[in-house]
N, CA and C atoms as an extended XYZ file, in Angstrom:
441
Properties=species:S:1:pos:R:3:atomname:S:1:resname:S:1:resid:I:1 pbc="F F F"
N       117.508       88.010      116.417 N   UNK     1
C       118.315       87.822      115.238 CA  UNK     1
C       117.436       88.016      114.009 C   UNK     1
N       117.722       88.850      112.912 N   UNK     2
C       117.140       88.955      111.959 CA  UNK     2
C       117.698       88.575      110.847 C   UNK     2
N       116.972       88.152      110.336 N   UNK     3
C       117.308       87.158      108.932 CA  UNK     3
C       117.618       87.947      107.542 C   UNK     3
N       118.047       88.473      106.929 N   UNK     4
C       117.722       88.948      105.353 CA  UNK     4
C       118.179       87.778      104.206 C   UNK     4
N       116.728       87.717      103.439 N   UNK     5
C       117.062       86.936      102.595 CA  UNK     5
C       117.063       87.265      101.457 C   UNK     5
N       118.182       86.810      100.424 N   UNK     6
C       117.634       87.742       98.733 CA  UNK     6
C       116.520       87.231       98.539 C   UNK     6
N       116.142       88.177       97.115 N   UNK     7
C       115.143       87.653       96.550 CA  UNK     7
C       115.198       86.151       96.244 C   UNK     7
N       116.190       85.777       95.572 N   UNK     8
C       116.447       84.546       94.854 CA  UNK     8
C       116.032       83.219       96.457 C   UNK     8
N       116.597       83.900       97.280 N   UNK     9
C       116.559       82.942       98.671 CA  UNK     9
C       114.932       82.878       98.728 C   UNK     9
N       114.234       83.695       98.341 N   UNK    10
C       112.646       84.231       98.932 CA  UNK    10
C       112.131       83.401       98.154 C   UNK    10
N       112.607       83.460       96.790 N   UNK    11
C       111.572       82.567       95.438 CA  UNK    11
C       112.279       80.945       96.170 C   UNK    11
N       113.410       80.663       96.600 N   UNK    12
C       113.359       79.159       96.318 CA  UNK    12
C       112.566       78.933       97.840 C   UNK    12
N       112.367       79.555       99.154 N   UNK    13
C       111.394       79.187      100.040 CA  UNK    13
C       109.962       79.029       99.653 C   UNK    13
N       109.633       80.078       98.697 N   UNK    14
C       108.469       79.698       98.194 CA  UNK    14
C       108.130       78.551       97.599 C   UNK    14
N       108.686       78.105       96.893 N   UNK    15
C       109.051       76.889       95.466 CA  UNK    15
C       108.791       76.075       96.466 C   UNK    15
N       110.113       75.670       98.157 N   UNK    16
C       109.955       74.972       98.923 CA  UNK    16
C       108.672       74.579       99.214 C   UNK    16
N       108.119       76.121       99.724 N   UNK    17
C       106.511       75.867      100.735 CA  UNK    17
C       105.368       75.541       99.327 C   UNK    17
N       105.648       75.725       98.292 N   UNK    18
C       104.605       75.104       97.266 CA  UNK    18
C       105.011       73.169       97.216 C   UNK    18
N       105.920       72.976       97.578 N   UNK    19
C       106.601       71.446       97.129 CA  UNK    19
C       106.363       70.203       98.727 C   UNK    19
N       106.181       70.975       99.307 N   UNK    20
C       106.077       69.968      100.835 CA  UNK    20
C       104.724       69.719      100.697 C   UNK    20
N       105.076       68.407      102.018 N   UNK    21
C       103.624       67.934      102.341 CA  UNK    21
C       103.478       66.844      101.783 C   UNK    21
N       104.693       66.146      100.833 N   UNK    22
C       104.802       64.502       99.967 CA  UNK    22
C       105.674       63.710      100.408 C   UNK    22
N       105.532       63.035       99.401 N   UNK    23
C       106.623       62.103       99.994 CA  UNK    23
C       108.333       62.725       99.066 C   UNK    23
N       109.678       62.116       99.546 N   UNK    24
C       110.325       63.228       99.358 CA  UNK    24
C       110.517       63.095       97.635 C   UNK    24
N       109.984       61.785       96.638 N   UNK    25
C       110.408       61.641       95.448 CA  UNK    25
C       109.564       62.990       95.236 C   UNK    25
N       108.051       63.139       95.456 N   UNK    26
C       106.979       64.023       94.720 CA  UNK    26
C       107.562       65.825       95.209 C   UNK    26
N       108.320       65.299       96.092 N   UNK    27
C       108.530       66.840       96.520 CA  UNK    27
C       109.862       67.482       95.789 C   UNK    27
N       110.555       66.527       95.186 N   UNK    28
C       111.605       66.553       94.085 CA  UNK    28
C       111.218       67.159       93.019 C   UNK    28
N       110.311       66.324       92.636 N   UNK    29
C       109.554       66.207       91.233 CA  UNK    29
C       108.956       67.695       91.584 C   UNK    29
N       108.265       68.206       92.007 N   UNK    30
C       107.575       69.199       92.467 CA  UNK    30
C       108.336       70.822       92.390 C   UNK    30
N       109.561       70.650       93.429 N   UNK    31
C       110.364       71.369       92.971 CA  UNK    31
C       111.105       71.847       91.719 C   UNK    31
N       111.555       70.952       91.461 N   UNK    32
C       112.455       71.108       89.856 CA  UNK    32
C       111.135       71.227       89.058 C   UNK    32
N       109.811       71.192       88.800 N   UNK    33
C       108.916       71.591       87.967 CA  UNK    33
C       109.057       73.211       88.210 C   UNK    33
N       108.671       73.232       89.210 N   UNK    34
C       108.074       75.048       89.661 CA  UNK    34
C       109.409       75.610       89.736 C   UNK    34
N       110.757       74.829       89.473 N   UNK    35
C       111.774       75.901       89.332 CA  UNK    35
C       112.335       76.103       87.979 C   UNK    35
N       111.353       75.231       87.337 N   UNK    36
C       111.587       75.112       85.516 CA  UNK    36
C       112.948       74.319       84.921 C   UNK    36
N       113.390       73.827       85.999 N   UNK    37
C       114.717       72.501       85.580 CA  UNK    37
C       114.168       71.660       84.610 C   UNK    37
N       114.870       71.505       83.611 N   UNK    38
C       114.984       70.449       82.818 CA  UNK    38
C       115.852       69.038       82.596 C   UNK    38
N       117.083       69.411       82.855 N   UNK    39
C       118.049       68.738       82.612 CA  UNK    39
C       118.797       68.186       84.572 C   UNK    39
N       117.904       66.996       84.637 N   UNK    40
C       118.949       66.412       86.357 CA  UNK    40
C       120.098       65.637       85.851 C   UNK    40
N       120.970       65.821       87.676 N   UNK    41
C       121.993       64.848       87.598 CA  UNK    41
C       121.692       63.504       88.537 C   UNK    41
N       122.030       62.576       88.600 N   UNK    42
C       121.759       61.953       89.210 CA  UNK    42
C       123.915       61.593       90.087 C   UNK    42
N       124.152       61.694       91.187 N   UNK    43
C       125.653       60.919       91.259 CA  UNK    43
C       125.546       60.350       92.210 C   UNK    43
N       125.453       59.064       91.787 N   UNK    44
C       125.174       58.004       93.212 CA  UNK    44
C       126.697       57.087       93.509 C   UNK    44
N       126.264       56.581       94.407 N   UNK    45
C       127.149       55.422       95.120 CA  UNK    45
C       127.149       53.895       94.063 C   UNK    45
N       127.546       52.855       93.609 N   UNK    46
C       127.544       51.802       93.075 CA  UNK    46
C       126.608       51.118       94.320 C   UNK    46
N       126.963       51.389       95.237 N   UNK    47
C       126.214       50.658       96.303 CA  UNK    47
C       125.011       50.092       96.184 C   UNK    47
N       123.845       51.268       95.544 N   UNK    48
C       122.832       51.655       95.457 CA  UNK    48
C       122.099       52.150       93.990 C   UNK    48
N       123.199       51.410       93.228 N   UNK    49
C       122.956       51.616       91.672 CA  UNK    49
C       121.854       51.333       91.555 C   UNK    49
N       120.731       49.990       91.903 N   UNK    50
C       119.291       50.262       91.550 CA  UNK    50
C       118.613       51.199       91.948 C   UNK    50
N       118.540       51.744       93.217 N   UNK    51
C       117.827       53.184       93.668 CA  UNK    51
C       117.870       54.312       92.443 C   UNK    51
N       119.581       53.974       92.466 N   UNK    52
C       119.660       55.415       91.443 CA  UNK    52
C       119.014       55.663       90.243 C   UNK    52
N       119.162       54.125       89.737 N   UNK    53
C       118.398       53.817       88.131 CA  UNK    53
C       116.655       54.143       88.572 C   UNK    53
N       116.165       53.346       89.525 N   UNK    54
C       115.114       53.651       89.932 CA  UNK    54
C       114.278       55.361       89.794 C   UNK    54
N       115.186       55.502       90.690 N   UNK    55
C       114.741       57.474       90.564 CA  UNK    55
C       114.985       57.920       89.516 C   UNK    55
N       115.812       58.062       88.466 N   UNK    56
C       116.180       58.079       87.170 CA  UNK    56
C       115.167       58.016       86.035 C   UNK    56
N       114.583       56.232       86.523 N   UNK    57
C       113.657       56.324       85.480 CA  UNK    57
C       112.107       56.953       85.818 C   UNK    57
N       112.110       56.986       87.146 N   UNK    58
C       110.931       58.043       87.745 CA  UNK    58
C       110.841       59.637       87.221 C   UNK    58
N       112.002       59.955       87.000 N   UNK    59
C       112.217       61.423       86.842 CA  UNK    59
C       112.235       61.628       84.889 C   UNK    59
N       112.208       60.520       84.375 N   UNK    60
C       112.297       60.357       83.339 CA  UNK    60
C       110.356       60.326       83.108 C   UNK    60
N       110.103       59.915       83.300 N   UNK    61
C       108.901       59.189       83.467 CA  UNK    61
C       107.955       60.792       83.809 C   UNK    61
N       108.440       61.325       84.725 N   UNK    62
C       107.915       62.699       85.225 CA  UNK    62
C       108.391       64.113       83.770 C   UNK    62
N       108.843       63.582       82.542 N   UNK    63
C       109.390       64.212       82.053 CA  UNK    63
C       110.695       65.679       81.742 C   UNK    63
N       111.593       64.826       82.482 N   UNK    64
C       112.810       65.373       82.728 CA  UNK    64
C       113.891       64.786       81.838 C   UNK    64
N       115.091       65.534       81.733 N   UNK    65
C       116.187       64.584       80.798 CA  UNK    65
C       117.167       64.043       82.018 C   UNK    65
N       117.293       63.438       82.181 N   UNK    66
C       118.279       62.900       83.198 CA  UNK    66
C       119.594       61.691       82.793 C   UNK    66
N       120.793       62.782       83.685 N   UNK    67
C       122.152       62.314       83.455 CA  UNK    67
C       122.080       61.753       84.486 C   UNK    67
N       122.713       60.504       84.834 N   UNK    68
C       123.377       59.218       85.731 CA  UNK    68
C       124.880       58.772       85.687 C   UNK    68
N       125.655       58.736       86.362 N   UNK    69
C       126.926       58.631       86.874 CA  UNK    69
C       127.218       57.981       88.140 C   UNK    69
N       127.425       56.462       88.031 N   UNK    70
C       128.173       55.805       89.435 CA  UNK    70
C       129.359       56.197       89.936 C   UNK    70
N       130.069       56.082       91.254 N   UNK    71
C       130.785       56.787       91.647 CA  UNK    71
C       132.090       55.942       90.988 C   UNK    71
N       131.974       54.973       90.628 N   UNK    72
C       133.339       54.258       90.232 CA  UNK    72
C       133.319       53.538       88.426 C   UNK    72
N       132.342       54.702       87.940 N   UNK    73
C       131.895       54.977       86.488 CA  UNK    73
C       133.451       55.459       85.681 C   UNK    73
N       134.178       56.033       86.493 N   UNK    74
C       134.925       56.869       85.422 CA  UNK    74
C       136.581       55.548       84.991 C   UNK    74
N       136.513       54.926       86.236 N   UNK    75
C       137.707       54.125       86.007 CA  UNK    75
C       139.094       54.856       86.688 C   UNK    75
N       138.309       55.584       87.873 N   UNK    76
C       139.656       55.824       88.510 CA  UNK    76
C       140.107       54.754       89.196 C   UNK    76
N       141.401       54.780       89.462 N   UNK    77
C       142.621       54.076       90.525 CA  UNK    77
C       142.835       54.579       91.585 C   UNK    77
N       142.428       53.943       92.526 N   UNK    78
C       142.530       54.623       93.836 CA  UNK    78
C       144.157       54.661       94.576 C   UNK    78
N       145.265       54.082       93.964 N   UNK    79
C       146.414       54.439       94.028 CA  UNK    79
C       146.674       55.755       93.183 C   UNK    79
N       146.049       56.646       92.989 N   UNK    80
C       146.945       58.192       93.095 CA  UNK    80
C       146.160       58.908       94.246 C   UNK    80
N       145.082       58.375       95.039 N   UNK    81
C       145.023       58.958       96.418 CA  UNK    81
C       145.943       57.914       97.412 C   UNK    81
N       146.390       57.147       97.134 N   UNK    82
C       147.171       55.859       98.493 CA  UNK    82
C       147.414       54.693       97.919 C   UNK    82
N       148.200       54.073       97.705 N   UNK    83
C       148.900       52.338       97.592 CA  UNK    83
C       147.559       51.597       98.194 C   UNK    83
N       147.621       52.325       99.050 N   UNK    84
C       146.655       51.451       99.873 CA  UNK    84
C       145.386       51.297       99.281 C   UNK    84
N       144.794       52.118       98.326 N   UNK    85
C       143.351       52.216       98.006 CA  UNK    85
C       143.452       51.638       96.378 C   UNK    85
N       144.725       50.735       95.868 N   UNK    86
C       144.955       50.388       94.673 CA  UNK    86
C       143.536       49.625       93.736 C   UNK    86
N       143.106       49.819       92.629 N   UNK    87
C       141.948       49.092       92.253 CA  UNK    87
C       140.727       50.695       91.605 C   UNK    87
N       139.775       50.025       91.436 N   UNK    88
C       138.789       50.853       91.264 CA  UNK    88
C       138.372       51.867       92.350 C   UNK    88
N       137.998       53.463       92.369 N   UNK    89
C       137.752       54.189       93.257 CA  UNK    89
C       137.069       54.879       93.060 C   UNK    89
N       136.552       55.717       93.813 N   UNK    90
C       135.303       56.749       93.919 CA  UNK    90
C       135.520       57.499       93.773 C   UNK    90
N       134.938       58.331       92.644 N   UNK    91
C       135.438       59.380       91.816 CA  UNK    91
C       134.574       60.614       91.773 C   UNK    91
N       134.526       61.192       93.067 N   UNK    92
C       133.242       62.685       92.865 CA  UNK    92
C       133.220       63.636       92.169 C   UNK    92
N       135.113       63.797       91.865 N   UNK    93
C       135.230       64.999       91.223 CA  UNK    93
C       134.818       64.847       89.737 C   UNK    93
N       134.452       63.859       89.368 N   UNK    94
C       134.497       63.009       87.900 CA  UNK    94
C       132.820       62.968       87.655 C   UNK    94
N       132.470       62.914       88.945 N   UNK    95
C       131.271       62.742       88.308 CA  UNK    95
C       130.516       64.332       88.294 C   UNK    95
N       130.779       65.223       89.626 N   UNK    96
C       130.448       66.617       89.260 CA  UNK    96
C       131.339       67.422       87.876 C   UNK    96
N       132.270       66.938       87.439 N   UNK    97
C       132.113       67.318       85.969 CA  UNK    97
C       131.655       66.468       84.956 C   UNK    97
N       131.037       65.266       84.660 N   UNK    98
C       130.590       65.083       84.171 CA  UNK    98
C       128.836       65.496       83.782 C   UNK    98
N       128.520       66.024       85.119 N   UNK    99
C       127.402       66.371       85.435 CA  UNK    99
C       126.826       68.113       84.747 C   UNK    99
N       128.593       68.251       85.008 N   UNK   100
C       128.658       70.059       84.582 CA  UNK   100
C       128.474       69.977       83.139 C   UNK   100
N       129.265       69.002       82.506 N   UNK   101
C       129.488       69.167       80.995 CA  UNK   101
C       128.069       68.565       80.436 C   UNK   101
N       127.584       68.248       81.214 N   UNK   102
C       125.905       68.026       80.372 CA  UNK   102
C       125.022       69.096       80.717 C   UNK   102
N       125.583       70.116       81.673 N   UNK   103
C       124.856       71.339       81.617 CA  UNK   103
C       123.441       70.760       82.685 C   UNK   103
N       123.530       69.874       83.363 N   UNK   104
C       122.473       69.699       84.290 CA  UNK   104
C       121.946       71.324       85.074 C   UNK   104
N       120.448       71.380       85.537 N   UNK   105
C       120.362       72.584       86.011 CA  UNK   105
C       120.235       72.114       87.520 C   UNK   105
N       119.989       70.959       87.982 N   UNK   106
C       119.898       70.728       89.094 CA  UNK   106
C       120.498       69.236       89.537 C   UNK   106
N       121.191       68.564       90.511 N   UNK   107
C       122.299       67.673       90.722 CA  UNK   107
C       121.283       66.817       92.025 C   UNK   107
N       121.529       65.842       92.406 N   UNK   108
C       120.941       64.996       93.004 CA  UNK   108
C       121.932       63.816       93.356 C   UNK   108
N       122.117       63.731       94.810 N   UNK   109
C       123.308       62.762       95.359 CA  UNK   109
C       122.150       61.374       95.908 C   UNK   109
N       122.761       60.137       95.339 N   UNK   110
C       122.220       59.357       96.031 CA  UNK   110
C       123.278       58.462       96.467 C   UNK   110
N       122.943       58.527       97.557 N   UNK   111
C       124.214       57.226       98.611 CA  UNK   111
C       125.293       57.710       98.525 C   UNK   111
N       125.882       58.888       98.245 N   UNK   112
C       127.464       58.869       98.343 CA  UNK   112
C       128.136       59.063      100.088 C   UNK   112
N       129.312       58.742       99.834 N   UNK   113
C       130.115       58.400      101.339 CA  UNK   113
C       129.697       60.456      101.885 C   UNK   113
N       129.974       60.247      102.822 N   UNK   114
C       129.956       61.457      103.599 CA  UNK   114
C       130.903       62.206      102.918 C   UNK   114
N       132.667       61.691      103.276 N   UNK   115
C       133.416       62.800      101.864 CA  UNK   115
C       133.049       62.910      100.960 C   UNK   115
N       133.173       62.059      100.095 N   UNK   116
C       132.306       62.100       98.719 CA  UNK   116
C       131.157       63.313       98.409 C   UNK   116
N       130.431       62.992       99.484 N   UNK   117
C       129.445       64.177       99.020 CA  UNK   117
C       129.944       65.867       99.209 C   UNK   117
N       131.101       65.985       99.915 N   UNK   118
C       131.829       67.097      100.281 CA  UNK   118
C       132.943       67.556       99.204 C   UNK   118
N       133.341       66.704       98.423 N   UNK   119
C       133.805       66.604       97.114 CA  UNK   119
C       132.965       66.959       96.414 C   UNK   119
N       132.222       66.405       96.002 N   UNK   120
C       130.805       66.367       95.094 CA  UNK   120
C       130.259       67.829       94.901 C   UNK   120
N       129.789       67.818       95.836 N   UNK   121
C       128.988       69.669       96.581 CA  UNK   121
C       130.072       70.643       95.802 C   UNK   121
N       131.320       70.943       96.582 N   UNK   122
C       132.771       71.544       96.010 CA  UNK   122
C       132.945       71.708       94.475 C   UNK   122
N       132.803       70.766       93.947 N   UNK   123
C       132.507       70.855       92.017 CA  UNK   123
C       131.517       71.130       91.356 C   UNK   123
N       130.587       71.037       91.663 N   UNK   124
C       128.851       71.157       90.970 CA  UNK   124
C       128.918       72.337       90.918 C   UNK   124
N       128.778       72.645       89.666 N   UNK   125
C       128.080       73.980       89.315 CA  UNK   125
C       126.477       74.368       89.370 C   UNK   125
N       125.834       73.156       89.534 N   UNK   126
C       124.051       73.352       89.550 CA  UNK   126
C       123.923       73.073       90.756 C   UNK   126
N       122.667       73.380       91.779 N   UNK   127
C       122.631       73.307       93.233 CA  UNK   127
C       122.376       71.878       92.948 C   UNK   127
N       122.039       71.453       94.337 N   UNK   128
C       122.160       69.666       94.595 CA  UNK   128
C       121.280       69.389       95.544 C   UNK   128
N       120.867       68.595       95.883 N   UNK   129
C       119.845       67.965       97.361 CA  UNK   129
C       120.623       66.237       97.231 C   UNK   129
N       120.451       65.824       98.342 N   UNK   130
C       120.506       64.645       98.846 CA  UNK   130
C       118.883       64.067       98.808 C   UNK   130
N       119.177       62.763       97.763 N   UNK   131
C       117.439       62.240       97.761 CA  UNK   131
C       118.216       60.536       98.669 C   UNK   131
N       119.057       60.287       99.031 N   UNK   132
C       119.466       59.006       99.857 CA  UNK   132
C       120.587       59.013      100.588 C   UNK   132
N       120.589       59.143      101.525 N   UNK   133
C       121.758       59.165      102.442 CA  UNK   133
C       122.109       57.452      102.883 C   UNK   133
N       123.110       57.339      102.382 N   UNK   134
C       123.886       55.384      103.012 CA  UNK   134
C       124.327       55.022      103.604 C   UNK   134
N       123.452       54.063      104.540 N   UNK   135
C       123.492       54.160      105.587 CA  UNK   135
C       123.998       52.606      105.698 C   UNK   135
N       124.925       51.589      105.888 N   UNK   136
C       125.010       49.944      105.132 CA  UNK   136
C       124.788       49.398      106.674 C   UNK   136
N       124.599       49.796      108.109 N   UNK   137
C       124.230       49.218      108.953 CA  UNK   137
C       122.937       49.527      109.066 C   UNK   137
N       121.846       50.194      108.936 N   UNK   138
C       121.046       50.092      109.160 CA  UNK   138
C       119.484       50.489      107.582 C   UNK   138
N       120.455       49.537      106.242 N   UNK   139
C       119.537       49.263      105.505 CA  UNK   139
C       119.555       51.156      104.738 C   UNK   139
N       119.847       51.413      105.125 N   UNK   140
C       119.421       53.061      104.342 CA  UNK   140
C       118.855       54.154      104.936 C   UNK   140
N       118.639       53.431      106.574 N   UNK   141
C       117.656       53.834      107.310 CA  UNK   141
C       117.997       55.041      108.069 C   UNK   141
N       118.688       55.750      107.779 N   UNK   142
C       119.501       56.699      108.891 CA  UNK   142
C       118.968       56.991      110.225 C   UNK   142
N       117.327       57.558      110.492 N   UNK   143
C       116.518       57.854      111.433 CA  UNK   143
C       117.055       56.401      112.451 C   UNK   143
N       117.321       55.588      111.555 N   UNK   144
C       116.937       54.534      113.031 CA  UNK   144
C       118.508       54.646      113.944 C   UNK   144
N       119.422       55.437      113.501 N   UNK   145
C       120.407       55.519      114.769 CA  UNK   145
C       119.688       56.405      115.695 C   UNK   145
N       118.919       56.993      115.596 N   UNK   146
C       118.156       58.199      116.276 CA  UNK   146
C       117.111       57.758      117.065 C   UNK   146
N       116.765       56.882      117.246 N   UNK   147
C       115.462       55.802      117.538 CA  UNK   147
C       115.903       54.996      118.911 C   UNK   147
């Protein structure tokens, strides 16, 4: 099987193989330097609102401008997806445009639900990585269902 990759595919493997070998915040940080991003998103889970603030102010700190958005930031009602989901709700599509309209060049999911992030992905106009996957039985830990 042979592979063809664009150019654009070729420069971000490179970027990749310059960015490994850390831990995954430095390999963040690493990337979005050597890909000349300025402007992150951050769209996390409420779950995990300190993580998010956390990395936030790391990436701030690393000199970046960084946008932040909880998933139940916007004040949706989860009764226009179901009766059943009446109250505050999780709002992906809300937060990948909020993310758009600040012109972020690169998007960053922390903790969102599995849909959520399939929502999320679907709206973003800037590419995205997962820096936390949420995991609420086993602490954040995902590897350890694998263990």
């Amino acid at each position: 099987m042979t592979c063809v990759y664009s150019s654009f595919d070729k420069d971000i493997m490179y970027r990749t193989a310059k960015s490994t070998n850390k831990s995954r915040l430095q390999e963040l940080i690493d990337f979005a330097k050597l890909s000349g991003f300025k402007r992150l998103g951050i769209a996390n889970c409420v779950v995990v609102q300190p993580y998010a603030e956390k990395l936030a102010e790391l990436l701030r700190a690393a000199g970046f401008e960084v946008f932040i958005l909880g998933c139940r930031d916007s004040g949706f009602d989860g009764r226009e997806i179901s009766e059943e989901m009446a109250g505050p709700c999780c709002d992906p599509i809300s937060q990948a445009e909020y993310l758009n309209n600040a012109h972020t060049d690169f998007n960053i999911m922390v903790g969102l639900c599995l849909g959520h992030e399939l929502i999320f992905q679907r709206h973003s106009k800037a590419e995205f990585t997962t820096f936390l996957v949420k995991d609420l039985s086993t602490n954040n830990r995902t590897i350890e269902n694998l263990e």
